[in-house]
Phi, psi and omega in degrees: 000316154073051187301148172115318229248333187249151201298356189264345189298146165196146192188124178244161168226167184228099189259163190223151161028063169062020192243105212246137195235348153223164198213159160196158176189151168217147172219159171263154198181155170265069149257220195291321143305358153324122185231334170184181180283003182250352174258131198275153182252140183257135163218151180231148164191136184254166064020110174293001160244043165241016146278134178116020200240324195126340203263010154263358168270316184299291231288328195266001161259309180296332182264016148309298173257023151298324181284305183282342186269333163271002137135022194270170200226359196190140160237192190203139158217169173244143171213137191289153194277348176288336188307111165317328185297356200294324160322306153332280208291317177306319194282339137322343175107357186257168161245197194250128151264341165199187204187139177245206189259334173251003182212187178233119135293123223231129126277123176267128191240118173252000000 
C-alpha cells in the first residue's frame, strides 16, 4: 500500500508518555468509503483504553482542518452503523449519504 508516498496521504497520531495511542489518516482510494477521485476517504483508531477521552475528536477536527487548508472541499468515510464512533463523526459534522445493511457513508463538507 505504501501510504505516504502518493500526495493525497496524510496521518496524525496521539501520544501518551512516548506511546502513540491514537492514529487517523486519509488517502483517496477506492474503499469502502470511497464517493469519487477527488475525496481523501477517512480511517481512525484510538487504544481502547484511551476512548471517552477527547482524543478522537482532537484528532479527527485537525486533520479536518488540515484537509481544508490543502484545498480539499469534503472528506468520506464508511463506519459500521453498530460503531460507537458514529456519534463522534456526527458531532464533528459529517453526515450520512448513504447506507448498506452494516454501514453508513458519511461525509464532512469543510
Amino acid at each position: 500500500m505504501e501510504f505516504g508516498k502518493r500526495k493525497h496521504d496524510k496521518a496524525l497520531v496521539a501520544e501518551s508518555q512516548g506511546k502513540v495511542v491514537g492514529v487517523i489518516w486519509v488517502r483517496i482510494m477506492n474503499d469502502y468509503g470511497h464517493i469519487d477521485n477527488d475525496t481523501p476517504s477517512l480511517a481512525m483508531s484510538v487504544c481502547s483504553k484511551y476512548r471517552g477521552l477527547g482524543i478522537g475528536t482532537s484528532l479527527l477536527e485537525q486533520l479536518l482542518q488540515v484537509e481544508k487548508l490543502a484545498g480539499y472541499s469534503k472528506i468520506s468515510l464508511s463506519v459500521q452503523k453498530s460503531n460507537y464512533a458514529v456519534k463522534m463523526y456526527k458531532k464533528v459534522g459529517f453526515n450520512i449519504i448513504d447506507e448498506n445493511s452494516e454501514e453508513y457513508i458519511m461525509i464532512a463538507n469543510l
